[in-house]
C-alpha atoms as an extended CHARMM CRD file, in Angstrom:
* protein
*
        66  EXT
         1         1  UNK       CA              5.7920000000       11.2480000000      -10.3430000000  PROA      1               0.0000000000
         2         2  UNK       CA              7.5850000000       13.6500000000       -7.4890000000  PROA      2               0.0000000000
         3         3  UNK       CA              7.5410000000       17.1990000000       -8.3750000000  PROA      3               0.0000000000
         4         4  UNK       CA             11.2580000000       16.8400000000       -8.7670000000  PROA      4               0.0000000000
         5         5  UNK       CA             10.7580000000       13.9620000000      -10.8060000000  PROA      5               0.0000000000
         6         6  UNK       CA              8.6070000000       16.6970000000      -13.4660000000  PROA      6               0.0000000000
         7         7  UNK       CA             11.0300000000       19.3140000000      -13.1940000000  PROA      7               0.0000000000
         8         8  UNK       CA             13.1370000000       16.9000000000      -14.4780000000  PROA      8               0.0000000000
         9         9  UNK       CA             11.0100000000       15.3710000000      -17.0950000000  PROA      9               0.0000000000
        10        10  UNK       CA             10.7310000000       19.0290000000      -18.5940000000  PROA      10              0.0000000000
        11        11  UNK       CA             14.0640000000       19.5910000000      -18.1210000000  PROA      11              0.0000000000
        12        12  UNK       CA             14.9580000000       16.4970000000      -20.3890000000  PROA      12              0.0000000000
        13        13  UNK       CA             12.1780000000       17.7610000000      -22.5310000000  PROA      13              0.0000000000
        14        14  UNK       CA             14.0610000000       20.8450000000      -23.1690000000  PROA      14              0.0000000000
        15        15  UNK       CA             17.2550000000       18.9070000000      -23.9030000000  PROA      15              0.0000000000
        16        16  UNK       CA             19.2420000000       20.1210000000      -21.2220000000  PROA      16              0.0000000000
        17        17  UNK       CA             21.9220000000       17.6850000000      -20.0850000000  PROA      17              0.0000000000
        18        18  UNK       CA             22.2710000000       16.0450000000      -16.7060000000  PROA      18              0.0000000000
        19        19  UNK       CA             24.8220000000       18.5660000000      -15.9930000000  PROA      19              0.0000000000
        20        20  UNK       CA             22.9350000000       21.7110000000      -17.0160000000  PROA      20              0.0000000000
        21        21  UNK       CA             19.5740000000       20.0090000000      -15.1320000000  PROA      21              0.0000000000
        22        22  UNK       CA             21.7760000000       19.5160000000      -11.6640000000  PROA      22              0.0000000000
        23        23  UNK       CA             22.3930000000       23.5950000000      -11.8680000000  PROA      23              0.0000000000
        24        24  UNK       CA             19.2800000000       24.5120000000      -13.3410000000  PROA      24              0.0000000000
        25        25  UNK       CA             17.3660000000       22.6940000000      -10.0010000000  PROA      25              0.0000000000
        26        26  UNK       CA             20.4120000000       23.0520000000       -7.6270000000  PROA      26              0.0000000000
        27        27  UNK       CA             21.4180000000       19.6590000000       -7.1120000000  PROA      27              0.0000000000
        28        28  UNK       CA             24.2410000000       17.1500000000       -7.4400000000  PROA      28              0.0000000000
        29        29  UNK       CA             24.2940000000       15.5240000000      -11.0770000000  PROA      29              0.0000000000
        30        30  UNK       CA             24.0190000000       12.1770000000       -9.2770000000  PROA      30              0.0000000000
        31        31  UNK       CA             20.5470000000       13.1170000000       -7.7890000000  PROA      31              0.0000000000
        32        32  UNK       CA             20.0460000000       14.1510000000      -11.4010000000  PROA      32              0.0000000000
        33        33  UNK       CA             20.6930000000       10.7150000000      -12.3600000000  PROA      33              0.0000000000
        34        34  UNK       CA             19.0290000000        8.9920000000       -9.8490000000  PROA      34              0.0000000000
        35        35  UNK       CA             16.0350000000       10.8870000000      -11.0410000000  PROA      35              0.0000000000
        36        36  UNK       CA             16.4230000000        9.7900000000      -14.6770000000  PROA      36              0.0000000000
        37        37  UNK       CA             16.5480000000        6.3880000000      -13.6470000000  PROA      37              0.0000000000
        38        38  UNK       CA             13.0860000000        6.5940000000      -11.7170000000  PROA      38              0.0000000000
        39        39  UNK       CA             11.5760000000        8.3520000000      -15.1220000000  PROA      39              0.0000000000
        40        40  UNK       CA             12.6930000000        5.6490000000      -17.3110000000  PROA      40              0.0000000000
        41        41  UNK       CA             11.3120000000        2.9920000000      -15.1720000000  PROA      41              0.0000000000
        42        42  UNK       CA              8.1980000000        4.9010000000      -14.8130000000  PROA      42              0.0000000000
        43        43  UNK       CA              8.0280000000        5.9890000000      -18.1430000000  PROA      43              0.0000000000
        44        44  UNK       CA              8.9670000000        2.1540000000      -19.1820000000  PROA      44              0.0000000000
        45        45  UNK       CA             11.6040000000        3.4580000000      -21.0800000000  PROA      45              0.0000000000
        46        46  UNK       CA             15.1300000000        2.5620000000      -21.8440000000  PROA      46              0.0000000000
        47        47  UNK       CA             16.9940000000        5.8560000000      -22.3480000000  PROA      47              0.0000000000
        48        48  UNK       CA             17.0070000000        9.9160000000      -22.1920000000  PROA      48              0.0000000000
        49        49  UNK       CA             15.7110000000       10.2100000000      -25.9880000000  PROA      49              0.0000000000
        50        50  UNK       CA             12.5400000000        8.2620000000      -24.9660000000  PROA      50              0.0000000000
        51        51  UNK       CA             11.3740000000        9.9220000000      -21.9830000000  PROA      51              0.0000000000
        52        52  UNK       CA             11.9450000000       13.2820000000      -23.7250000000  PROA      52              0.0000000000
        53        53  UNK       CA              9.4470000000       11.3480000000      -26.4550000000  PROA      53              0.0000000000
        54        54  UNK       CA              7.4230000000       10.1200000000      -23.6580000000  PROA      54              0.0000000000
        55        55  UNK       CA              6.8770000000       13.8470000000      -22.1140000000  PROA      55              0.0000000000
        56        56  UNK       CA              6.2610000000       15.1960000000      -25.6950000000  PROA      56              0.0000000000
        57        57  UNK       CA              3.3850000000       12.5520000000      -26.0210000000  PROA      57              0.0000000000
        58        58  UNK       CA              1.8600000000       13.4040000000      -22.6630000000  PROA      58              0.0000000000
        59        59  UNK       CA              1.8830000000       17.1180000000      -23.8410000000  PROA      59              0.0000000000
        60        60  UNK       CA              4.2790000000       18.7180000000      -22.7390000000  PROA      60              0.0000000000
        61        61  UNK       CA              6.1810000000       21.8170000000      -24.4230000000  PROA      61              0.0000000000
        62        62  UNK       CA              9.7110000000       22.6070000000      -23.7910000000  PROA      62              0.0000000000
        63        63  UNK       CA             10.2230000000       25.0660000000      -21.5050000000  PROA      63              0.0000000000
        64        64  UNK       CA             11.6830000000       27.6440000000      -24.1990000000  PROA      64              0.0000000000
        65        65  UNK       CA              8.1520000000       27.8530000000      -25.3360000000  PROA      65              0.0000000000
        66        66  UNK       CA              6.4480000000       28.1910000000      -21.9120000000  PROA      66              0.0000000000
């Protein structure tokens, strides 16, 4: 995965929407998206809800508890 890519991932962890990710990291929502597509295919998952799951299972804590 990019770094991007993770910020992402935790992003989505947290349950921020693609909308609140694109200002969070200061880009465009489509980038956001774009993104989110790579994840999934990397992940092997089919939506948002799973690659939250998948980050969970690797580990990862939501950034609120960072």
């Amino acid at each position: 995965m990019t770094p991007t890519q993770i910020k992402v991932l935790r992003c989505v962890h947290s349950g921020l929407l693609n909308k609140q990710i694109a200002y969070e990291l200061g880009m465009a929502e489509a980038t956001v998206k774009v993104h989110m597509t790579a994840l999934m295919r990397k992940l092997n998952v089919r939506n948002r809800t799973q690659v939250a799951v998948a980050a969970g299972n690797m580990g990862w804590r939501s950034s609120s508890a960072d």
